[in-house]
C-alpha positions, 0 to 999 in steps of 0.5 A: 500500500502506498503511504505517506512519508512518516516525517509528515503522517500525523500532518496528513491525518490532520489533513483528512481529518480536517476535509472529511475524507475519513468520513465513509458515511459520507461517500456512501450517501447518494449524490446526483452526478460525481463529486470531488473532496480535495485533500486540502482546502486553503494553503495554510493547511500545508505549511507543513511542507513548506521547507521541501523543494517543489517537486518533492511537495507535490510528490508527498501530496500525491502520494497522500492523495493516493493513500487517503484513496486506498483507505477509503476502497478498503471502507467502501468495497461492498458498494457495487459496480455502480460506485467507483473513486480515483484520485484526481490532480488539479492544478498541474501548472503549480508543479514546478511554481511552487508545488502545490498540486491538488489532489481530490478524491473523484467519487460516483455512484453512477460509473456504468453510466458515466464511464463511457463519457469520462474519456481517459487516455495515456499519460502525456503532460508533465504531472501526469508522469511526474504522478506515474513516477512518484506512485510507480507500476501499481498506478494507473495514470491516465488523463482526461481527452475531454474536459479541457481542464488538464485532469489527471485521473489514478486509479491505485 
């Protein structure tokens, strides 16, 4: 399993704490279309990593992002088919300004339906591999074709 570096764990708990990601409740309740919970939500919740390079800022909240997502399959897996959430990163242009990349986990009670419209292809743009490259071969990484909006999508 993917987890955080330990220098920065009980900040990342916090962190999940803080967003309500570590509410399962929450992610079962039904919601219209998709929805997407950021690990973090204003930039003084990160201050933590403050003292790392870029890369490696974005590197350690990638791999939080990914964490957080395999602890919530493991409290959500009786949902079924029709339930489905991955780690999407917003933001790529920060990647090298200051690092501040924004995951979320991207989550739906409806992917037989939405599926064949979230049009997924290979990893191209930089923070697309740069993730590739943090989270290694158990990641899949993939972008977005359509939404003009330079998604990144993982599936761990």
């Amino acid at each position: 399993m993917i987890e955080p570096d330990p220098r920065f764990r009980a900040d990342f708990d916090r962190l999940v704490a803080d967003e309500g990601l570590d509410d399962v409740a929450g992610f079962r309740r039904p919601i219209e279309s998709v929805d997407e919970v950021p690990l973090y939500s204003r930039l003084g919740q990160v201050l933590f990593l403050g003292r790392l390079a870029n890369r490696e800022r974005a590197a350690q909240l990638i791999t939080a992002g990914a964490w957080q997502l395999g602890r919530l399959r493991t409290g959500l897996a009786d949902l079924g088919p029709d339930f489905r959430c991955l780690l999407v990163l917003l933001d790529g242009e920060r990647l090298d300004e200051d690092g501040l990349v924004t995951p979320a986990i991207w989550y739906t009670h409806r992917w037989r339906e939405l599926s064949p419209r979230l049009r997924l292809g290979p990893a191209r743009s930089d923070l697309a591999r740069f993730a590739a490259e943090v989270l290694g071969p158990d990641a899949l990484v993939e972008e977005a074709v359509t939404d003009g909006i330079g998604r990144v999508y993982i599936d761990v």
